[in-house]
Structures are given as structure tokens and as C-alpha cells.
PDB file with SEQRES, HELIX, SHEET and CRYST1 records, atoms N, CA, C and O in Angstrom:
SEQRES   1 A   70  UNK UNK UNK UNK UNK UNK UNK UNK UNK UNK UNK UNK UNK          
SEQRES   2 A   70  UNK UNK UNK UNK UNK UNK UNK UNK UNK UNK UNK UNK UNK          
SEQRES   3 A   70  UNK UNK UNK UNK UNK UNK UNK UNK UNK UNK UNK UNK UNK          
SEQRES   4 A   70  UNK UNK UNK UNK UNK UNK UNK UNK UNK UNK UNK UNK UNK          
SEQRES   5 A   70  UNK UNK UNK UNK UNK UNK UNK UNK UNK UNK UNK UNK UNK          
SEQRES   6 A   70  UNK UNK UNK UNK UNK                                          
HELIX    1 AA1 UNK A   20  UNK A   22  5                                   3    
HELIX    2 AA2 UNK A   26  UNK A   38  1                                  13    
HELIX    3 AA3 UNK A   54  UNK A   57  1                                   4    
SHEET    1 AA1 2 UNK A   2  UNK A   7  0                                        
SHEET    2 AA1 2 UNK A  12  UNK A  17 -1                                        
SHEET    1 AA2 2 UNK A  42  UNK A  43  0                                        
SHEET    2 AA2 2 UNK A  46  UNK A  47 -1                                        
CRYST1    1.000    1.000    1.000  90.00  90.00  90.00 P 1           1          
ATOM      1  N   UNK A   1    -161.193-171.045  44.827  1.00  0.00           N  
ATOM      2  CA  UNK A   1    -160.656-169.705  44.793  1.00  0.00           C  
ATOM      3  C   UNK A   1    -161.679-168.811  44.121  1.00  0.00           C  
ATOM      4  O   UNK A   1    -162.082-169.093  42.993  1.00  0.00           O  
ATOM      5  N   UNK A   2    -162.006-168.005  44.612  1.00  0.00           N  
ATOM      6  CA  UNK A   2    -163.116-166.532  44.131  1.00  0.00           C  
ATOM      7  C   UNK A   2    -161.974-165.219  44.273  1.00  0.00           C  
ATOM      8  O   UNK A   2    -161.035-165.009  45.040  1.00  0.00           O  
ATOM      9  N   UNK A   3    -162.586-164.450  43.095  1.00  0.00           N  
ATOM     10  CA  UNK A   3    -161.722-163.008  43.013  1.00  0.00           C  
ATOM     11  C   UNK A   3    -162.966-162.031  43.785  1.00  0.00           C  
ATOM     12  O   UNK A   3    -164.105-162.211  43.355  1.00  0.00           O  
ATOM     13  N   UNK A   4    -162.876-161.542  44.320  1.00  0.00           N  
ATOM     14  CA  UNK A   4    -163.432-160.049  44.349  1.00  0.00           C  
ATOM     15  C   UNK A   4    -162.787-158.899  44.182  1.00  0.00           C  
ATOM     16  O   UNK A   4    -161.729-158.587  44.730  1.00  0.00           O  
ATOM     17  N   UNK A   5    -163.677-157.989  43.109  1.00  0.00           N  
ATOM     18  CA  UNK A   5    -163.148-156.903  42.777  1.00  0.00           C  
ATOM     19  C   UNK A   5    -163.782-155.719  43.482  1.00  0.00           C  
ATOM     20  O   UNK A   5    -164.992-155.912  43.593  1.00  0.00           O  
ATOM     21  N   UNK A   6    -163.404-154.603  43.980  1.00  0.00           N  
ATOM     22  CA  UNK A   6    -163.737-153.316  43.832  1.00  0.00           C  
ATOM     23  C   UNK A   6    -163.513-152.293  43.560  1.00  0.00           C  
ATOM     24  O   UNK A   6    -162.345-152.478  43.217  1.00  0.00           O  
ATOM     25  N   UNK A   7    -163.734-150.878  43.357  1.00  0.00           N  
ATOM     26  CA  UNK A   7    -163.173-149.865  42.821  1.00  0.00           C  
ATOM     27  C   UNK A   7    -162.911-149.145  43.933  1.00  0.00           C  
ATOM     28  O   UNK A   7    -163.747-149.220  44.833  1.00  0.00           O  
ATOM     29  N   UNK A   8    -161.576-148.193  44.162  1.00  0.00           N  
ATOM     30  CA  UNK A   8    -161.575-147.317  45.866  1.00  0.00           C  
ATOM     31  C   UNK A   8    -160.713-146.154  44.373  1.00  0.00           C  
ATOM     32  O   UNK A   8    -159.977-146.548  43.468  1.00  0.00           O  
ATOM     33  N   UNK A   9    -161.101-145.010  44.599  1.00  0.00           N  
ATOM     34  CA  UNK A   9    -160.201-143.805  43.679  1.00  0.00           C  
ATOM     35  C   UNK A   9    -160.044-144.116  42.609  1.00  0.00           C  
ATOM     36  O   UNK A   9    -158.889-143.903  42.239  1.00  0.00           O  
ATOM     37  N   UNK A  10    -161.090-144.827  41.396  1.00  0.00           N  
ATOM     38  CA  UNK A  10    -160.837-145.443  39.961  1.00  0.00           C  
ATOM     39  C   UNK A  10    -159.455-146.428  40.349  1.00  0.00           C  
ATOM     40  O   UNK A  10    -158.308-146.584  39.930  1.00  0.00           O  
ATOM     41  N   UNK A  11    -159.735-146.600  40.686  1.00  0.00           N  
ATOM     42  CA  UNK A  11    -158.570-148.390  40.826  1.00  0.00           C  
ATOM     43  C   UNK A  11    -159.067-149.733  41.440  1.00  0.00           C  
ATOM     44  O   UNK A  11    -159.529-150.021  42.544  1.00  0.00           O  
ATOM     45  N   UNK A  12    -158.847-150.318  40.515  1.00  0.00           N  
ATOM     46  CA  UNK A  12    -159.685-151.479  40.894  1.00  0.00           C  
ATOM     47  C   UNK A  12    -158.741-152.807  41.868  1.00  0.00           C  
ATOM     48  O   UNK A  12    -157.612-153.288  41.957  1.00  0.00           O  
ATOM     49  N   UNK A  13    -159.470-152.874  42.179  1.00  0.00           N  
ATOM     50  CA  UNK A  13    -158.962-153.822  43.541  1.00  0.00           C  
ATOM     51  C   UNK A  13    -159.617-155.352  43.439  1.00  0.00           C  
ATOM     52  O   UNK A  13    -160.768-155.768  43.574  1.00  0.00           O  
ATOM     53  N   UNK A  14    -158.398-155.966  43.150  1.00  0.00           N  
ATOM     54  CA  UNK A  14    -159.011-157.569  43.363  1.00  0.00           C  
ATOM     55  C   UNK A  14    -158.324-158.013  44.340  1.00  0.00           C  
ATOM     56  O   UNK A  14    -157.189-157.655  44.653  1.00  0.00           O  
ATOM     57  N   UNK A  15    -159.125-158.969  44.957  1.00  0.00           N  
ATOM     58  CA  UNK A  15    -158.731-160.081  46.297  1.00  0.00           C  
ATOM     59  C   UNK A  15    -159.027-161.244  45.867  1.00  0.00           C  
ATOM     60  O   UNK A  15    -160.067-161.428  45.234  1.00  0.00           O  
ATOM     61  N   UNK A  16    -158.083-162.318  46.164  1.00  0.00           N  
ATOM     62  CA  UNK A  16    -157.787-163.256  45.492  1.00  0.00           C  
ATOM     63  C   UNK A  16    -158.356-164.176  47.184  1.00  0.00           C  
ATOM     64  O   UNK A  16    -157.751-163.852  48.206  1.00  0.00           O  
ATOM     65  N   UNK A  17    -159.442-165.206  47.281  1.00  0.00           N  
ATOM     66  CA  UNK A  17    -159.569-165.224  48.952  1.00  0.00           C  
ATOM     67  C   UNK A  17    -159.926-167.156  48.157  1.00  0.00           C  
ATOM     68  O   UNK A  17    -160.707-167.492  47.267  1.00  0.00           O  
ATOM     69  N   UNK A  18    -158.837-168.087  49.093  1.00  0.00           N  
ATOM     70  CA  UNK A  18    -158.853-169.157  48.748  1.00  0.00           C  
ATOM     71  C   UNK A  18    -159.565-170.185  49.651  1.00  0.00           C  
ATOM     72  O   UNK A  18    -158.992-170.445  50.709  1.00  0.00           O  
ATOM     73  N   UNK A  19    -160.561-170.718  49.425  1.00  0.00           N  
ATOM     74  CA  UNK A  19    -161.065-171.728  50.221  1.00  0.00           C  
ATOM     75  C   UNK A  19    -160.606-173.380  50.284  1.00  0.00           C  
ATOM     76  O   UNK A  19    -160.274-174.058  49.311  1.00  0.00           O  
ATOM     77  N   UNK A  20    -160.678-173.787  51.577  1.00  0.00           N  
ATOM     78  CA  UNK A  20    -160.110-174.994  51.757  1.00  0.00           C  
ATOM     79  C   UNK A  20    -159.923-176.346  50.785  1.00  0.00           C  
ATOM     80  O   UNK A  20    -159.106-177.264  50.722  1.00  0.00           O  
ATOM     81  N   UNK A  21    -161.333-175.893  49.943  1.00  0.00           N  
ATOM     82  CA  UNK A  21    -161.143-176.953  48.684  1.00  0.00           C  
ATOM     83  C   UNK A  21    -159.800-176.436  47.960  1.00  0.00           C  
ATOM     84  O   UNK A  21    -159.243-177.318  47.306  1.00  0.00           O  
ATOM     85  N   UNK A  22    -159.208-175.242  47.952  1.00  0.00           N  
ATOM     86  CA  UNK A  22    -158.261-175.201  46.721  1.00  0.00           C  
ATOM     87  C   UNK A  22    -157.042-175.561  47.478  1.00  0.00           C  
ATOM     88  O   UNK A  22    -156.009-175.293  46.865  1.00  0.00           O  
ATOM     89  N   UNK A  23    -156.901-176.033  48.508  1.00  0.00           N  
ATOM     90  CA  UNK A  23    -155.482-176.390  48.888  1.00  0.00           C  
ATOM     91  C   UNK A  23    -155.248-177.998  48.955  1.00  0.00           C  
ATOM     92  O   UNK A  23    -156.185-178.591  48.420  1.00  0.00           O  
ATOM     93  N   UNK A  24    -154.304-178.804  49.439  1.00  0.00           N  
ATOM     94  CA  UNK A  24    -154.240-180.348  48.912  1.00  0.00           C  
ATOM     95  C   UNK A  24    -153.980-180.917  50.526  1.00  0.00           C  
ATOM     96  O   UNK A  24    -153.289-180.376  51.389  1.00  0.00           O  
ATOM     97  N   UNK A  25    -154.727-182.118  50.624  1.00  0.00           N  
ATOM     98  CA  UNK A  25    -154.570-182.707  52.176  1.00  0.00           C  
ATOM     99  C   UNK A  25    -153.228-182.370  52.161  1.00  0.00           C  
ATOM    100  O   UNK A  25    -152.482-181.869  51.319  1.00  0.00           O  
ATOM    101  N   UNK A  26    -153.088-182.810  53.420  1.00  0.00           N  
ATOM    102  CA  UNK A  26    -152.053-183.068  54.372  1.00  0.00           C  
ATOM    103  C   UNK A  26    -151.247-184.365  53.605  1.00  0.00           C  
ATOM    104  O   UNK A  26    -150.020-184.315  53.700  1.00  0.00           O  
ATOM    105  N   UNK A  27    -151.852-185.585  52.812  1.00  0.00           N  
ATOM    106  CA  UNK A  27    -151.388-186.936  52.461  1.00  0.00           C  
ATOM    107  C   UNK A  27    -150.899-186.448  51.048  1.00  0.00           C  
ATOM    108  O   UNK A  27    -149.865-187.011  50.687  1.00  0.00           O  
ATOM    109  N   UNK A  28    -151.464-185.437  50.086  1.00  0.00           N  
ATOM    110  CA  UNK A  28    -151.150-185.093  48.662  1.00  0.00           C  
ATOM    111  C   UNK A  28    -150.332-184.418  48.929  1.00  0.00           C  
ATOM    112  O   UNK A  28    -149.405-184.590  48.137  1.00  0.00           O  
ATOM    113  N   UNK A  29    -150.057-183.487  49.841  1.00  0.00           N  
ATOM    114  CA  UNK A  29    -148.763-182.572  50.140  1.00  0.00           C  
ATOM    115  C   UNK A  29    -147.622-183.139  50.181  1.00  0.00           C  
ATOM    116  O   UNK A  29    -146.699-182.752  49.464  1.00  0.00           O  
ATOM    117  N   UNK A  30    -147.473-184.428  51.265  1.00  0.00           N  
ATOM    118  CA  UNK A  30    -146.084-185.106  51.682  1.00  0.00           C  
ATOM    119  C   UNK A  30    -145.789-185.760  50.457  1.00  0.00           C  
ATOM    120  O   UNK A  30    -144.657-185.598  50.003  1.00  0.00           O  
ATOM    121  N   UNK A  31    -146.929-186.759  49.585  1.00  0.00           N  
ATOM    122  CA  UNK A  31    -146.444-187.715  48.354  1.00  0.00           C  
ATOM    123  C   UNK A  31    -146.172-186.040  47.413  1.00  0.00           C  
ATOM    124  O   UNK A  31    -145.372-186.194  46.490  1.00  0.00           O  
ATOM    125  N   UNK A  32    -146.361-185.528  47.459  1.00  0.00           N  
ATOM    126  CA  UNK A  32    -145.624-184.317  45.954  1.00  0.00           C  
ATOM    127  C   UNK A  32    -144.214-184.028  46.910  1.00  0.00           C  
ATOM    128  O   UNK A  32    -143.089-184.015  46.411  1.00  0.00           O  
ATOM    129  N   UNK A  33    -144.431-183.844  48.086  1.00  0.00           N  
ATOM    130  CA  UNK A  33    -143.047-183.361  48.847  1.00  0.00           C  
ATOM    131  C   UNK A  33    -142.008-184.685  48.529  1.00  0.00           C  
ATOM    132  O   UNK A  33    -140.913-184.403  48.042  1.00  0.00           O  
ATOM    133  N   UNK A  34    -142.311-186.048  48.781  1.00  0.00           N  
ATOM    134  CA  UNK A  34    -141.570-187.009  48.454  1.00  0.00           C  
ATOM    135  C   UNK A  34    -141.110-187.025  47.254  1.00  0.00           C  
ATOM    136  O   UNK A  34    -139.917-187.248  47.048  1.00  0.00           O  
ATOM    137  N   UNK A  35    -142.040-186.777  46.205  1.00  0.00           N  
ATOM    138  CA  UNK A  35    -141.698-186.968  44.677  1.00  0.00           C  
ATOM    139  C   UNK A  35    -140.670-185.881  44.642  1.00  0.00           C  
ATOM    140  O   UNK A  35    -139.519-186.311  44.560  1.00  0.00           O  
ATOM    141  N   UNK A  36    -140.799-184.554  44.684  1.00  0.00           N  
ATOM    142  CA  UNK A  36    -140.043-183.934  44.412  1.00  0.00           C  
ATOM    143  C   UNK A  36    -138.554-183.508  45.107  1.00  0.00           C  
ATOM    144  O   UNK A  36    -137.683-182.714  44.751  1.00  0.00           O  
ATOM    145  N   UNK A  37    -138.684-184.416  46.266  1.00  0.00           N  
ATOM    146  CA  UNK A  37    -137.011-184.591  47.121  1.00  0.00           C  
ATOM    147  C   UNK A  37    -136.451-185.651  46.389  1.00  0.00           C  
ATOM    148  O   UNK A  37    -135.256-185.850  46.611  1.00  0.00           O  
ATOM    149  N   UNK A  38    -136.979-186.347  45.613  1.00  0.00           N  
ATOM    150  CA  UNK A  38    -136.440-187.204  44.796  1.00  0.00           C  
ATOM    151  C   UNK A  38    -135.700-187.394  43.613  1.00  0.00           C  
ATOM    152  O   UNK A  38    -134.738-188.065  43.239  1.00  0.00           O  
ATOM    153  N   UNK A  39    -137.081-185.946  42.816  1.00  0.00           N  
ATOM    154  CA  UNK A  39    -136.797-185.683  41.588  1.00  0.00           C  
ATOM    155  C   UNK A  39    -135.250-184.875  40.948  1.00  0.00           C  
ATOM    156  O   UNK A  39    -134.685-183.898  41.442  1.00  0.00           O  
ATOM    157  N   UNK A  40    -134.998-185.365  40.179  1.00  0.00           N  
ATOM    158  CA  UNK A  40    -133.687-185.057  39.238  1.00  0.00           C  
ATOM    159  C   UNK A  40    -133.626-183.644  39.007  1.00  0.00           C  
ATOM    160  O   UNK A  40    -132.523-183.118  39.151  1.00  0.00           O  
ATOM    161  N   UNK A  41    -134.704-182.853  38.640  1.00  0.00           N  
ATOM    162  CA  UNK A  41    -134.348-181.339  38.566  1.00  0.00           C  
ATOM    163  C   UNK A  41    -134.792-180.516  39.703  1.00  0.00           C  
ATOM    164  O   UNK A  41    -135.424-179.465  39.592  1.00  0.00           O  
ATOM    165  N   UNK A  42    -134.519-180.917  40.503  1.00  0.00           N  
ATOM    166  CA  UNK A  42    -134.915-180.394  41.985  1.00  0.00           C  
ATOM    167  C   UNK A  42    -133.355-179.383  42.344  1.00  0.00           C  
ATOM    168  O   UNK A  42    -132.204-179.733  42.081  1.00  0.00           O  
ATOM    169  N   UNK A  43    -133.850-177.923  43.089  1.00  0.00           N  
ATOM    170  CA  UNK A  43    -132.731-177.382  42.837  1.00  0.00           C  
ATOM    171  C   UNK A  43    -132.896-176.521  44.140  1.00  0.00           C  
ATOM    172  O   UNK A  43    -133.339-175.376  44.230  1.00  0.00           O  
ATOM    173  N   UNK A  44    -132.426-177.362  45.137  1.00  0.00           N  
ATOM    174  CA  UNK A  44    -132.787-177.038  46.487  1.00  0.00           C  
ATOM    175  C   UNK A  44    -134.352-176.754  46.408  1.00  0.00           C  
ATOM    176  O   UNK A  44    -135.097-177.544  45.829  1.00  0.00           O  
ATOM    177  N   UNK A  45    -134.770-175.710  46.953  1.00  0.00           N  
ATOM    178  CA  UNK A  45    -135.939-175.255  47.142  1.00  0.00           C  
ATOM    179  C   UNK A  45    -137.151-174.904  46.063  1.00  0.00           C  
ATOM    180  O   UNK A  45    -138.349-174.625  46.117  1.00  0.00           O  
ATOM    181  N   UNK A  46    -136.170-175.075  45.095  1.00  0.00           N  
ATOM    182  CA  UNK A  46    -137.218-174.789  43.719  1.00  0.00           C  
ATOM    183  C   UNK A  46    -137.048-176.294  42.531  1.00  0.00           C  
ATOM    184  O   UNK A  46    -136.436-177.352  42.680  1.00  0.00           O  
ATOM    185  N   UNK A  47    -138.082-175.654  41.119  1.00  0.00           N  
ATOM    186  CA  UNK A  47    -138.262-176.686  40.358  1.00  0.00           C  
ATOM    187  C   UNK A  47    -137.209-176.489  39.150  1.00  0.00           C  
ATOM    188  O   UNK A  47    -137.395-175.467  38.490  1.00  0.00           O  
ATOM    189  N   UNK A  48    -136.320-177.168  38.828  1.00  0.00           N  
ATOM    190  CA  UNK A  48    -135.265-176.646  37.567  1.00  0.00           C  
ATOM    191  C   UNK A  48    -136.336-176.470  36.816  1.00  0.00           C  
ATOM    192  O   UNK A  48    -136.500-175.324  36.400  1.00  0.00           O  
ATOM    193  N   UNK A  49    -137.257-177.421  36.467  1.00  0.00           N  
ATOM    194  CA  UNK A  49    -138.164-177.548  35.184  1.00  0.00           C  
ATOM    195  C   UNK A  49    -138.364-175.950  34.631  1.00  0.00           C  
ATOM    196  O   UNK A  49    -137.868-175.296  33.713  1.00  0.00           O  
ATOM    197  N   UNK A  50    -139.459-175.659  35.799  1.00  0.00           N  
ATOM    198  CA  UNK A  50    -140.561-174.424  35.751  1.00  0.00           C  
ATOM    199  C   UNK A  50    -140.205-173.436  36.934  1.00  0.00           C  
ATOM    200  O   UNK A  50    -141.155-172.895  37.500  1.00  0.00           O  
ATOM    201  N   UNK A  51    -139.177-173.210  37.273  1.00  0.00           N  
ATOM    202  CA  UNK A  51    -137.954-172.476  38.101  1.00  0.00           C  
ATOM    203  C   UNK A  51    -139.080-172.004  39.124  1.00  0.00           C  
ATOM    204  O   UNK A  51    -138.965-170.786  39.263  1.00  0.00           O  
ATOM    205  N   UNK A  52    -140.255-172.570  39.989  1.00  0.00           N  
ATOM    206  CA  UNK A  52    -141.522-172.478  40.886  1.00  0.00           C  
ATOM    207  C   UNK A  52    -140.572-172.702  42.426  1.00  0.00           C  
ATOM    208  O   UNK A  52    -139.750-173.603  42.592  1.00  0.00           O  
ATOM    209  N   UNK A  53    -140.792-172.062  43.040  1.00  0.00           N  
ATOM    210  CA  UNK A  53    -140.807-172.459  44.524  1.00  0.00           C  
ATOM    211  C   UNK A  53    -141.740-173.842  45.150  1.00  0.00           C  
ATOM    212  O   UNK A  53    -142.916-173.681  45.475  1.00  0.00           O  
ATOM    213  N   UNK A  54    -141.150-174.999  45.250  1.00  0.00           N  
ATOM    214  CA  UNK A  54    -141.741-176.103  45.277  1.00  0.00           C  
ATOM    215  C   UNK A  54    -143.089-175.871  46.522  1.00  0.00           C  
ATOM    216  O   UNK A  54    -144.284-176.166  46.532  1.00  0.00           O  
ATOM    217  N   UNK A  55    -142.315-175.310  47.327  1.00  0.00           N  
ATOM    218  CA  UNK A  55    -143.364-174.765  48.291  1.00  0.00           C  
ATOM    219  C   UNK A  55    -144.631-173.872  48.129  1.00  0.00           C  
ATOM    220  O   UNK A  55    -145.438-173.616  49.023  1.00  0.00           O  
ATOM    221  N   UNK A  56    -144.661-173.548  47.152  1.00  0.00           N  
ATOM    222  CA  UNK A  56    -145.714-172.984  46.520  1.00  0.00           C  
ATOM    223  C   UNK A  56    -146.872-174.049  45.793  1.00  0.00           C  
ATOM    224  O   UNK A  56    -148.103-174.078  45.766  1.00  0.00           O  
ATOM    225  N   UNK A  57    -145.703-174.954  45.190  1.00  0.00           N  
ATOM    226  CA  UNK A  57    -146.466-176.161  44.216  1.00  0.00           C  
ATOM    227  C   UNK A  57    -147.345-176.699  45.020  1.00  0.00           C  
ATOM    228  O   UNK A  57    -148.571-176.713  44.903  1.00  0.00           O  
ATOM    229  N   UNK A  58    -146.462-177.289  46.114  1.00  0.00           N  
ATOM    230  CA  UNK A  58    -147.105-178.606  47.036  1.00  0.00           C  
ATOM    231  C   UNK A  58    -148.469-178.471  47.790  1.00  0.00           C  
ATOM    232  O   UNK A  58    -149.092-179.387  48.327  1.00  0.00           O  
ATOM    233  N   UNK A  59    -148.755-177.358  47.735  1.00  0.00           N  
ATOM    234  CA  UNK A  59    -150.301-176.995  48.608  1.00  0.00           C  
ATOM    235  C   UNK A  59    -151.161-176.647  48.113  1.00  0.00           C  
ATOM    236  O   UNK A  59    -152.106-176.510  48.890  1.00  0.00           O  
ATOM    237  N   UNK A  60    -151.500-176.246  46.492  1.00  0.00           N  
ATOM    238  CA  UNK A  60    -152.361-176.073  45.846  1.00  0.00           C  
ATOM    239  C   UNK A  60    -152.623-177.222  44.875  1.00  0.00           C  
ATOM    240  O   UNK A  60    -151.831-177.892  44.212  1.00  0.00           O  
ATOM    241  N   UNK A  61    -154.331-177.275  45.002  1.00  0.00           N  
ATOM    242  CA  UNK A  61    -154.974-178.255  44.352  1.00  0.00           C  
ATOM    243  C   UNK A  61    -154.596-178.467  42.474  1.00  0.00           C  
ATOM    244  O   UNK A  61    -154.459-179.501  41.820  1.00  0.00           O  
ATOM    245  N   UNK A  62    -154.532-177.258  42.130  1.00  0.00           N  
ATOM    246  CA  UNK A  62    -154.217-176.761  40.705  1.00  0.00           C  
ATOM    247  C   UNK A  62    -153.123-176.777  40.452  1.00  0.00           C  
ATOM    248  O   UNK A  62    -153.077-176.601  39.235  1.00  0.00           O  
ATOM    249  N   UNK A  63    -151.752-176.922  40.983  1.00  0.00           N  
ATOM    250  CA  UNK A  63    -150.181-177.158  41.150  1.00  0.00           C  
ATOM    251  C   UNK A  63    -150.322-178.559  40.188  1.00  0.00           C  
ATOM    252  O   UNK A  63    -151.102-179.487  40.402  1.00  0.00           O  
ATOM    253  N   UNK A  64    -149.263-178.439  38.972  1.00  0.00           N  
ATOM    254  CA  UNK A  64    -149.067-179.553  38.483  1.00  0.00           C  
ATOM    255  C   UNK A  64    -147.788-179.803  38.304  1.00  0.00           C  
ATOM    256  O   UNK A  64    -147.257-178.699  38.185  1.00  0.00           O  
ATOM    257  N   UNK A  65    -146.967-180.656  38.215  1.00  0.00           N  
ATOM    258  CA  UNK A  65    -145.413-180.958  38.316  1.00  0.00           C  
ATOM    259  C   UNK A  65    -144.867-180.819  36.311  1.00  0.00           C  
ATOM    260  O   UNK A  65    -145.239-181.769  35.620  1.00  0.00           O  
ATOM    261  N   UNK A  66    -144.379-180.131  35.875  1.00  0.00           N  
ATOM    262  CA  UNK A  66    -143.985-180.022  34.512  1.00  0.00           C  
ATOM    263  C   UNK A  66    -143.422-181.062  34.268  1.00  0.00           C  
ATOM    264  O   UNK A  66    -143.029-181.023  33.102  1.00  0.00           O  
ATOM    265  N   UNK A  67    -143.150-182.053  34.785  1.00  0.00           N  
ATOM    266  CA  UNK A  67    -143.092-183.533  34.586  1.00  0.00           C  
ATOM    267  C   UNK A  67    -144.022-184.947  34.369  1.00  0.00           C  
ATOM    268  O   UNK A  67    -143.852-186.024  33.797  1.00  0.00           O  
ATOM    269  N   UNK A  68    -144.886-184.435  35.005  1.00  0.00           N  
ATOM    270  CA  UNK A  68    -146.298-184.968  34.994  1.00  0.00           C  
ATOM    271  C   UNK A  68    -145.820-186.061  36.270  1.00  0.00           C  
ATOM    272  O   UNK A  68    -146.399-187.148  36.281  1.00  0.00           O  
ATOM    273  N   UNK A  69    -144.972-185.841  37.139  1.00  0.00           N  
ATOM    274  CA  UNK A  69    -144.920-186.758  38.147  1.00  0.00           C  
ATOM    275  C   UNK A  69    -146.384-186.806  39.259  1.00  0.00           C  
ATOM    276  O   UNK A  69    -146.414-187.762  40.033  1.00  0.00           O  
ATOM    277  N   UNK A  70    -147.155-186.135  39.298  1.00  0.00           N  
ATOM    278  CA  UNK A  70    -147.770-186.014  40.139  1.00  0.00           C  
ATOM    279  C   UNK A  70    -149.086-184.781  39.602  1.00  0.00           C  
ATOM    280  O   UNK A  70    -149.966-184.434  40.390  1.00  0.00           O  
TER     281      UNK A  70                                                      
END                                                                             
């Protein structure tokens, strides 16, 4: 992940532009997707723990489970 910033009318503008290293195979995605259809504070679509949209968790390399499951 790289930021770029620029200025347009004194306001600064960052872009947040993510490259393929920062997202998680296809195989780290399903084992966090498994762990967490499993897990005890699972609350439909999100994390009880860290109240995250699991779907958010599961595809980034930097996503860590507040459980340390994964």
C-alpha cells in the first residue's frame, strides 16, 4: 500500500492505491473465512471482538483476528 498526496485549492488529497502484495491469496482468505464461521464471537457478518466487518478482515495482508486465531 503507497499514499499519494496532492494539493488541488489548499486541500490536500491523499489516495490510498493498494498493490497485490497487500491483499491475502485466495487459500489465506478461505482458512480466516473458515476460522471465523466458526469462531464464538462471530456476529453474523461482523467481529463481536473488534465490531470489523469480517469482510474487510479476510483480504488484507495486515488484518489480524483480536483473538490471535489467525
Amino acid at each position: 500500500m503507497r499514499v499519494e498526496e496532492s494539493v488541488e485549492n489548499g486541500i490536500i488529497i491523499r489516495n490510498v492505491i493498494y498493490e497485490d502484495v497487500d491483499f491475502c491469496t485466495e487459500q489465506e482468505k478461505s482458512t480466516r473465512v473458515d476460522t471465523c464461521s466458526m469462531c464464538e464471537y462471530r456476529k453474523e457478518d461482523s467481529c463481536g471482538k473488534c465490531h470489523c466487518l469480517l469482510a474487510s478482515l479476510h483480504g488484507f495482508k495486515t488484518s489480524k483476528c483480536p483473538e490471535n486465531k489467525w
